[in-house]
Structure formats: structure tokens, C-alpha cells
C-alpha positions as a Markdown table, in Angstrom:
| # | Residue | x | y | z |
|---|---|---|---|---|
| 1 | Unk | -87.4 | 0.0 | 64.7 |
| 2 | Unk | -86.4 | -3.1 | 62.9 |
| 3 | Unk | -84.1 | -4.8 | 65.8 |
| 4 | Unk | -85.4 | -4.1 | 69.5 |
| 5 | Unk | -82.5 | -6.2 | 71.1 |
| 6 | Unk | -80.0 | -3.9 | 69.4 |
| 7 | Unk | -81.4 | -1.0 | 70.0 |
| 8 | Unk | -81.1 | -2.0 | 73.6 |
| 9 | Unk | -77.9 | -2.6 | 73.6 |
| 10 | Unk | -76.8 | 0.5 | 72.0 |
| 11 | Unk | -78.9 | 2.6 | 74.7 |
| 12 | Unk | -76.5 | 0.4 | 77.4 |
| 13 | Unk | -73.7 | 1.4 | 75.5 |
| 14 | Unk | -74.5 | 5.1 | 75.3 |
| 15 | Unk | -75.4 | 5.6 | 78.4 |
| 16 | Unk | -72.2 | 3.8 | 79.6 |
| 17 | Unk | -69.9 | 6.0 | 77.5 |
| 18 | Unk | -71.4 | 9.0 | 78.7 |
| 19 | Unk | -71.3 | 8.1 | 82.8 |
| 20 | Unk | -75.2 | 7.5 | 83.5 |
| 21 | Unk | -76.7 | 5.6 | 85.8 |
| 22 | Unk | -79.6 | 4.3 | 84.5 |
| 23 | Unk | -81.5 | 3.5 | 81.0 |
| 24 | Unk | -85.1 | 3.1 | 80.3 |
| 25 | Unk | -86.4 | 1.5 | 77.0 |
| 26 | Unk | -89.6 | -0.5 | 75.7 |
| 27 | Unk | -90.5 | -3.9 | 77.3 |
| 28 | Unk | -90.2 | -7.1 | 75.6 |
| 29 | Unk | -89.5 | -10.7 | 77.3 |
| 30 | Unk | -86.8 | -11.3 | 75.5 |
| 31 | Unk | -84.8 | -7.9 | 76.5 |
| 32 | Unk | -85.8 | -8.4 | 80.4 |
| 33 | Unk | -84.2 | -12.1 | 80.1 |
| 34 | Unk | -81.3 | -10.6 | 78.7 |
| 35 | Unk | -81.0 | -8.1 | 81.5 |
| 36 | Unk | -81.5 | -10.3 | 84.0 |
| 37 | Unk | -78.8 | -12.9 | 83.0 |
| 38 | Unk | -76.6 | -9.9 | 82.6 |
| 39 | Unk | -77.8 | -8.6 | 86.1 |
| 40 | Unk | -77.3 | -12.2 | 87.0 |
| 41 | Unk | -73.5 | -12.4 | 85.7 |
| 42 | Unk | -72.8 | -9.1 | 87.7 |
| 43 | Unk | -72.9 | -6.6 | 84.5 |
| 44 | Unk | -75.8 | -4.7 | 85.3 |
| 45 | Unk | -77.0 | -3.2 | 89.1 |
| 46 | Unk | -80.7 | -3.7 | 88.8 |
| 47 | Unk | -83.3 | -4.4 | 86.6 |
| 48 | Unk | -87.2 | -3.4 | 86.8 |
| 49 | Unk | -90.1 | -3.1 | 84.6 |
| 50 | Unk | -92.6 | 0.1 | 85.0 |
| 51 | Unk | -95.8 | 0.3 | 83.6 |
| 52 | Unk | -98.7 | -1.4 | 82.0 |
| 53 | Unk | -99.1 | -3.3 | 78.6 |
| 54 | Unk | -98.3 | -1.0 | 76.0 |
| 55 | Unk | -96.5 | 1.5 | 77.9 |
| 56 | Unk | -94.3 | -0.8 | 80.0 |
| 57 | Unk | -90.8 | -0.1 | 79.9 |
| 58 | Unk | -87.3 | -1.8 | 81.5 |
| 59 | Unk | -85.6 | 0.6 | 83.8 |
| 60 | Unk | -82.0 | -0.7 | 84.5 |
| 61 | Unk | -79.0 | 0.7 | 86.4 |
| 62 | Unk | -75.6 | 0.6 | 85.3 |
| 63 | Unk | -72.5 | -0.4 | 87.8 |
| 64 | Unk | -69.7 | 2.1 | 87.2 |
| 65 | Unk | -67.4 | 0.8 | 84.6 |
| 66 | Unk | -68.2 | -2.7 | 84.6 |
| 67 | Unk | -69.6 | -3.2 | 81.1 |
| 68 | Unk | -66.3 | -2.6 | 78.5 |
| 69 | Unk | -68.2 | -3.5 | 75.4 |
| 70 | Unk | -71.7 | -4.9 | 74.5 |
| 71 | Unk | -71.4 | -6.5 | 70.7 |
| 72 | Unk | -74.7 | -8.2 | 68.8 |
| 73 | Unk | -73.9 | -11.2 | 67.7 |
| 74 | Unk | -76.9 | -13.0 | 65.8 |
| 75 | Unk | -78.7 | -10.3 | 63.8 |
| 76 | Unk | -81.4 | -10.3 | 61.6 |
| 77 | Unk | -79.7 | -11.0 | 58.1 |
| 78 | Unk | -77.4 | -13.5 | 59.7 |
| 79 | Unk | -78.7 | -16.1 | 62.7 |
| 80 | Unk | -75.7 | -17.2 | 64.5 |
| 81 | Unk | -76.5 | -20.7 | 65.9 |
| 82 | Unk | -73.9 | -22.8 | 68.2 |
| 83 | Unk | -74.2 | -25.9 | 69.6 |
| 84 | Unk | -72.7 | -26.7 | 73.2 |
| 85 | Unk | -69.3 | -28.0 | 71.7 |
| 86 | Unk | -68.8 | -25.2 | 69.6 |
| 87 | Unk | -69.4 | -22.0 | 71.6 |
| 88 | Unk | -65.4 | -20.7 | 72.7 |
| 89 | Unk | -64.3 | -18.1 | 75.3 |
| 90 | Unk | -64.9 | -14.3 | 74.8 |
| 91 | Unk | -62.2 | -12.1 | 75.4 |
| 92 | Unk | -59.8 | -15.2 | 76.5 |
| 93 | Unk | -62.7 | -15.6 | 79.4 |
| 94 | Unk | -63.1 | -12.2 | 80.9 |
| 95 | Unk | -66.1 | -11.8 | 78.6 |
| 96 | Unk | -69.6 | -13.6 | 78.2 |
| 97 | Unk | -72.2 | -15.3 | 75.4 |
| 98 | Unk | -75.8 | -14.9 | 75.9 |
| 99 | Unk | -77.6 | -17.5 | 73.9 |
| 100 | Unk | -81.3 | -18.3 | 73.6 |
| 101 | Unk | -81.5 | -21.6 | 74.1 |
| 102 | Unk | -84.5 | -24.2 | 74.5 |
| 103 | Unk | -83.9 | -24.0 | 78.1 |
| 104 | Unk | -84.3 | -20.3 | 78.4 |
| 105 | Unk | -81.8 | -17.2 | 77.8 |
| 106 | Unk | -78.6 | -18.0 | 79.5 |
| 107 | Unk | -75.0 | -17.7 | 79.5 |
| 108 | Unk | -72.4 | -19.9 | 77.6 |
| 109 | Unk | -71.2 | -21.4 | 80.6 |
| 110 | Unk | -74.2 | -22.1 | 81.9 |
| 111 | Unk | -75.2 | -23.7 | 78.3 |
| 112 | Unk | -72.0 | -26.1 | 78.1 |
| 113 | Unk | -73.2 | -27.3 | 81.7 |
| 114 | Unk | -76.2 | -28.2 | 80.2 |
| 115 | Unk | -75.0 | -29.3 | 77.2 |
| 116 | Unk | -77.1 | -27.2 | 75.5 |
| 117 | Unk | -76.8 | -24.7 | 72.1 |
| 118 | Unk | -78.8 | -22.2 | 70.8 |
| 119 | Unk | -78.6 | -18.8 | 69.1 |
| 120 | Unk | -76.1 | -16.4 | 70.1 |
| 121 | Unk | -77.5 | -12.9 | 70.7 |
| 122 | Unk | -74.7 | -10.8 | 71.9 |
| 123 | Unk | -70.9 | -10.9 | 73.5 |
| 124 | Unk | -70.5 | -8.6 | 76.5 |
| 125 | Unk | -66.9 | -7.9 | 78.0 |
């Protein structure tokens, strides 16, 4: 697997299209970060982690309907950087950035509070 985080986010995706509840897939900081800002912005139920070192995995439950579309943003062949000026509503505000920033993962309001930038990982609506 080349990209983790997108893999991720098309297992969200999946399992959203089809009407599941609830998605497992291998643990990394970064991803449990992501899921808990989401979790955090009201996107995602719950988030948990099961398991020891190499076998732990992130179990996380989906709320009904909530999640319209998950989109990566900053991929391997092309970084997507944005400072704290730059970064602009998704879907005319109904939607949210997740950036990494120097600060920790967050969202792009959240960023612009702190006048921070960072990379932007993925748009969810």
C-alpha cells in the first residue's frame, strides 16, 4: 500500500455508500488524529484503537448520513501546502479542511485562529 491515509479514506467512503456502521483499518498516528478531529467536528460517531503494536487497528463508527464526500487533497506526487491566509471555504462552508500543521492535525478553522498553515490532507463535506 503506497498511501495509508487514502486508503482510509476510501474504506470511510465505502462503507458509507454501502450503509455500515463501522470500519476497521491499520493504526497509524497520523490516521487516529485525523479521526479524531473528524470525530471532533461531528463527522464520525466514535473512534478506538484495538490491539497491540503491530496488530493494532482503528475501529470507527459512522453517523448515518453525515459524511457526503471524503476527497484527498495533498497526495504523494503533489504536496498541497497553504498558509493561514490562503486556505478558503469548502463547499461554500458546509464542508471542512484538515491540515497537518506545526501545531498538530486540525481543522481550517481552527488553523486561521491560530494563524497557522500547513499541508492539506483531505476536504470532507
Amino acid at each position: 500500500m503506497t498511501d495509508p491515509i487514502s486508503d482510509m479514506i476510501i474504506r470511510i467512503k465505502n462503507t458509507g455508500a454501502v450503509g455500515g456502521d463501522s470500519v476497521v483499518f491499520p493504526y497509524s498516528k497520523i490516521k487516529e488524529e485525523i479521526c479524531n478531529t473528524l470525530q471532533k467536528e461531528g463527522y464520525l460517531k466514535t473512534v478506538s484503537t484495538k490491539g497491540k503494536d503491530v496488530r493494532r487497528s482503528i475501529k470507527v463508527e459512522l453517523i448515518d448520513n453525515k459524511i457526503e464526500g471524503l476527497r484527498r487533497v495533498s497526495k504523494y506526487s503533489q504536496r498541497r501546502y497553504s498558509g493561514a491566509k490562503e486556505l478558503r471555504p469548502v463547499k461554500h462552508g458546509r464542508g471542512r479542511l484538515i491540515l497537518t500543521t506545526p501545531l498538530g492535525v486540525m481543522t481550517d478553522l481552527d488553523a486561521k485562529k491560530a494563524n497557522v498553515g500547513g499541508e492539506v490532507i483531505l476536504e470532507v463535506w
